[in-house]
C-alpha positions as CSV (number, residue, x, y, z in Angstrom):
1,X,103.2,93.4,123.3
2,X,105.5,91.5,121.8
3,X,108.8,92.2,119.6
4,X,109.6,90.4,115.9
5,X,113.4,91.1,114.4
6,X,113.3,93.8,111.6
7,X,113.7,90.7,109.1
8,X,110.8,88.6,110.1
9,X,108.3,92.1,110.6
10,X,109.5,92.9,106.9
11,X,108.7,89.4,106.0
12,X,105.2,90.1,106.9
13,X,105.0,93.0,105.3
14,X,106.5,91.5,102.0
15,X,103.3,88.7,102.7
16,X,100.9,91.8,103.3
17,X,101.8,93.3,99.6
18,X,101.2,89.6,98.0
19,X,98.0,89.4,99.2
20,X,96.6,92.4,98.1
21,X,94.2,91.6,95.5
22,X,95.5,91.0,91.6
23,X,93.7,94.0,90.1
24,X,95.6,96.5,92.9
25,X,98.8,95.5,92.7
26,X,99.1,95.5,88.9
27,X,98.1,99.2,89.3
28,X,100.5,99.9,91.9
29,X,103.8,101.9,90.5
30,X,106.7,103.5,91.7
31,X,106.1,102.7,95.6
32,X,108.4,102.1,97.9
33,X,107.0,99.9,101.2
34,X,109.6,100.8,104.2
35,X,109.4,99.6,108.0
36,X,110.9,102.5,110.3
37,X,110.4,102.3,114.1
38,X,108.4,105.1,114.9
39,X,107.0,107.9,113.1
40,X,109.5,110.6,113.1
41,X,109.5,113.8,115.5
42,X,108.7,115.8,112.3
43,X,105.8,113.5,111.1
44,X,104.3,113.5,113.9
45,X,104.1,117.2,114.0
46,X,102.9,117.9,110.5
47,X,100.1,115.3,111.4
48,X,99.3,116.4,114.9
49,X,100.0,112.9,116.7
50,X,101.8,113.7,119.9
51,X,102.7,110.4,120.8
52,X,105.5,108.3,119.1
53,X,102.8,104.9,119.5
54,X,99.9,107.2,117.9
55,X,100.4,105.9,114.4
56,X,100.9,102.9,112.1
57,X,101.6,103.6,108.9
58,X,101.4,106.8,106.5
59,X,101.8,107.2,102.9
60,X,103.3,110.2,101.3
61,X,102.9,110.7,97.5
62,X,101.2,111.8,94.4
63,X,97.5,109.4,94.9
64,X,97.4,107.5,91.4
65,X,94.0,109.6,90.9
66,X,96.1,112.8,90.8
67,X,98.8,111.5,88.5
68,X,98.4,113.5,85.3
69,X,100.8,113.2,82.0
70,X,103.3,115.1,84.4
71,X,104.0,112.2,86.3
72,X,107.4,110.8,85.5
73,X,110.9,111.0,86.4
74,X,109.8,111.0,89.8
75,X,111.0,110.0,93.0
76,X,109.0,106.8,94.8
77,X,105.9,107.1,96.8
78,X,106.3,106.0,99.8
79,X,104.5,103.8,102.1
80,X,106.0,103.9,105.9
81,X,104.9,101.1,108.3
82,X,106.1,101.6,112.1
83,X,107.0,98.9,113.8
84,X,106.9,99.5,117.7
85,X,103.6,101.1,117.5
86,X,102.1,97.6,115.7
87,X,104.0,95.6,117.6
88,X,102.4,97.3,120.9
89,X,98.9,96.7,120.3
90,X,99.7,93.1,119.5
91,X,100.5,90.2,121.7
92,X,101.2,87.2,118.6
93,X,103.2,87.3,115.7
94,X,99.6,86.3,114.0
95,X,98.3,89.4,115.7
96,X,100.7,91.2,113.9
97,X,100.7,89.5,110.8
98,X,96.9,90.7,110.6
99,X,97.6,94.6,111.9
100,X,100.6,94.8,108.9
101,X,97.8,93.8,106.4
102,X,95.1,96.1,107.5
103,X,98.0,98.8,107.8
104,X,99.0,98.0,104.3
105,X,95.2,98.2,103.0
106,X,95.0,101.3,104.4
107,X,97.8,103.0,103.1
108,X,97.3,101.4,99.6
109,X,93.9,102.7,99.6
110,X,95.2,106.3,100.4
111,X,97.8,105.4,97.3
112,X,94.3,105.3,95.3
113,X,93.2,108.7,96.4
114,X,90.3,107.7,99.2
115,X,90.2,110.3,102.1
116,X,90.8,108.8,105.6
117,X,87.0,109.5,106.4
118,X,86.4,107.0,103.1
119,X,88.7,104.4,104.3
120,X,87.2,104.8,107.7
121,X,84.2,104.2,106.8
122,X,84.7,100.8,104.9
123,X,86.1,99.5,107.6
124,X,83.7,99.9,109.5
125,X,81.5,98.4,107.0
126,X,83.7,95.4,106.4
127,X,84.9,94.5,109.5
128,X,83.9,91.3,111.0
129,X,80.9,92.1,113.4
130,X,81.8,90.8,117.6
131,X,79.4,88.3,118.7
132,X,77.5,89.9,121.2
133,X,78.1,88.2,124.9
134,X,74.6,86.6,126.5
């Protein structure tokens, strides 16, 4: 485990967002990207995570699939990234440089209206294979 100052974890974030691929960002509107500690007692009831460590990040808003003529005069979506739970899985500040961004692609991919069983699954397809031990 290991434990970054609120400035330098939202540093990291802020370097998350820039790498996120041209063509997304442009698209992105009217998000907010916050850093909270842990998921609050409330979200993690209305998501059915009993531990306080038990998620990353969530994003609550109207998916940019969804947004009809409607859409306006609204307040921010909002993309949450905790940062004790990261931090716990993580023993480098490179370590958690590269759990932010997978946190971030996650929850921008949600912004775009895939399910969590559709983001699972390209992980799984894109993430780098282990070498297998001999």
């Amino acid at each position: 485990m290991i434990a970054l100052s609120r400035a330098d974890f939202e540093t990291l974030v802020e370097q998350a967002m820039e790498t996120l691929p041209r063509r997304f960002k442009d698209l992105i509107k009217n998000v907010a990207v916050m850093v909270e500690d842990f998921p609050s007692a409330e979200i993690r009831r209305d998501m059915g995570i009993r531990s306080p460590w038990g998620l990353l990040g969530l994003y609550h808003g109207v998916p940019f699939d969804r947004r009809g003529s409607y859409y306006g005069n609204v307040p921010p979506d909002v993309i949450l990234l905790f940062q004790k739970p990261i931090e716990h899985i993580c023993e480098t500040e490179e370590e958690v440089g590269a759990q932010i961004r997978e946190t971030v692609i996650h929850e921008v991919a949600h912004y775009f209206g895939f399910s969590e069983a559709e983001i699972r699954r390209v992980e799984r397809e894109t993430r780098p294979k282990k070498k297998e031990r001999r």
